[in-house]
N, C-alpha and C positions, 0 to 999 in steps of 0.2 A: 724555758724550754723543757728543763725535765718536769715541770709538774702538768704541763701539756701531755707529754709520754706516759707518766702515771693514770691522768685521767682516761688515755684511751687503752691503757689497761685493764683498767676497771671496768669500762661499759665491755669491750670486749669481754674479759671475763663473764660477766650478768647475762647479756647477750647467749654466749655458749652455754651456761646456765640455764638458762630459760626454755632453748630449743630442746632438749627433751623433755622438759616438764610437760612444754606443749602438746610433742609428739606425743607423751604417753594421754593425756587427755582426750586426742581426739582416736586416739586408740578406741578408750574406753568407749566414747560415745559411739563410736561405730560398733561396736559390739551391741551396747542397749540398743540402738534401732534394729539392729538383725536382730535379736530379742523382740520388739513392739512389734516386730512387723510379724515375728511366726504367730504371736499372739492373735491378730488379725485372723479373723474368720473369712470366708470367702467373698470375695469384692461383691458388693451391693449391683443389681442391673443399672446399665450402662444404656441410654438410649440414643441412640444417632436417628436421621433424617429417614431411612429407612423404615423405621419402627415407624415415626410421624406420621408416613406418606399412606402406611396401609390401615392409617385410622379413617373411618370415615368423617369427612368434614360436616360441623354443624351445621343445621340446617336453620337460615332464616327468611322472614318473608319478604315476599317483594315490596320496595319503596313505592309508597303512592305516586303515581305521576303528577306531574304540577298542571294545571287547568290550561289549555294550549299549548301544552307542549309533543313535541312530535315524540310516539312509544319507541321507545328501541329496540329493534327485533332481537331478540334471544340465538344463541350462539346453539346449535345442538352438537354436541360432543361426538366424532368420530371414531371408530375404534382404529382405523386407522392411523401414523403419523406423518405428521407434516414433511411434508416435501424441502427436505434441504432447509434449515431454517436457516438465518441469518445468524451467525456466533455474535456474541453480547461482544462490548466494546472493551470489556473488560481480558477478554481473550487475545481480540486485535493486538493489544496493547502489551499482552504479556509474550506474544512471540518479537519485541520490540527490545531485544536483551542487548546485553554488550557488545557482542560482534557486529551487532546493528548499527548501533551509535557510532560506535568507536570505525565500524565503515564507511559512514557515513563520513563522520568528520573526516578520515583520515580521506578519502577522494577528494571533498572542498578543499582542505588542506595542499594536496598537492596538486591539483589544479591552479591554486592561487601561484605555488611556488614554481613550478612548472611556466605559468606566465609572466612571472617574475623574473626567471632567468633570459626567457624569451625578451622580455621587455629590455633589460641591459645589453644583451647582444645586437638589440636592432639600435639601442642609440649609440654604441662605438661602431653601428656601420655609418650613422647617420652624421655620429665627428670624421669621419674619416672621408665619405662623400664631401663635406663642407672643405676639409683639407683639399681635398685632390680638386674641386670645385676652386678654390683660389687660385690655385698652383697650377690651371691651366690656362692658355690662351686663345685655343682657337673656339669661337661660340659654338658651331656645330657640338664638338666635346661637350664645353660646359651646358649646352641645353639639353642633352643625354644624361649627365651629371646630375642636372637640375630635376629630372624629372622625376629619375633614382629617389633621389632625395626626397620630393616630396610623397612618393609611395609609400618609403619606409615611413617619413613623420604621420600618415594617414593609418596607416600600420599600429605606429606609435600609440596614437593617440587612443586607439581600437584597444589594443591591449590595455594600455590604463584605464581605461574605462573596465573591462574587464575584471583587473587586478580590483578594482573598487569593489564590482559586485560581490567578486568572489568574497571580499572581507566580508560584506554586507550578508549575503549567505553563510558564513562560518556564523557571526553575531546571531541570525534569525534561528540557527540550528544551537548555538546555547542558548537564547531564551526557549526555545522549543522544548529542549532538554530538560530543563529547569520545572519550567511549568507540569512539565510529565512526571516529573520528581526522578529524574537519571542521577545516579549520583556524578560529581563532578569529575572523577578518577576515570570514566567510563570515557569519556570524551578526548581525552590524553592519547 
């Protein structure tokens, strides 16, 4: 036991040690780059898409056409622009954020639960019709009883069906997710 305590003496001690040797290093090194960098002359031109766009583009000649083949009429350029164009699918796809997903699921979500609770409440009507259904005798009642009953099981049945899709829908909306590349935290 005590040469356990001693050893964690030691690293402890090297440990505290060490940390401002550190600190003072990286002291140091941040001074030499604010030094390399006043050294630096004035940044080199920078070109963006801008610059690109007011070059004029090379000129080459038109492709031979193939012997039978129909010419393809030439586009002539407008100085006008287009009418509303159609945004790339890339854009679609980027107003497709978190509040999106995670609204999405979270309606599928409580829609299923939503009919999940629905669904248990209609079959403790449908034990309780079946009770009261034994425990009467005159038939008029029980064919009142009986009818009751098979409403709610037609009911029943509707809802679980339901209850399925909606799981099926939640499933289709995380593969959906996936494929899109949503992270999985988004869906939560």
């Amino acid at each position: 036991m005590r040469s356990k305590g001693l050893a964690f003496a030691i690293v402890g001690l090297l440990i505290s040690g060490a940390v401002p040797l550190f600190a003072q290093s990286l002291a140091d090194l941040a001074k030499k780059e604010e030094e390399r960098r006043k050294k630096i002359p004035e940044p080199a031109k920078v070109y963006t898409n801008k610059d690109l766009s007011s070059a004029p583009a090379p000129s080459t000649p038109p492709a031979a056409p193939a012997p039978g083949a129909a010419t393809p009429t030439p586009e002539v350029p407008s100085d006008t622009p287009k009418e509303k164009e159609a945004p790339p699918a890339k854009e679609k796809d980027s107003a497709k954020d978190q509040a999106f997903w995670a609204g999405r699921m979270k309606s599928l979500r409580d829609e299923v639960s939503r009919n999940e609770t629905y669904a248990e409440a209609l079959q403790t009507r449908i034990n309780a019709l079946q009770t009261d259904f034994v425990n009467r005798d005159d038939p008029a009642q029980r064919s009142v009883i009986e009818r009751n009953r098979q409403k709610a099981l037609g009911e029943l049945a509707r809802l679980n069906k339901s209850i399925a899709d909606g799981k099926k829908s939640i499933a289709d909306l995380e593969e959906e997710a996936r494929r899109a590349g949503v992270p999985p935290g988004w869906l939560r």
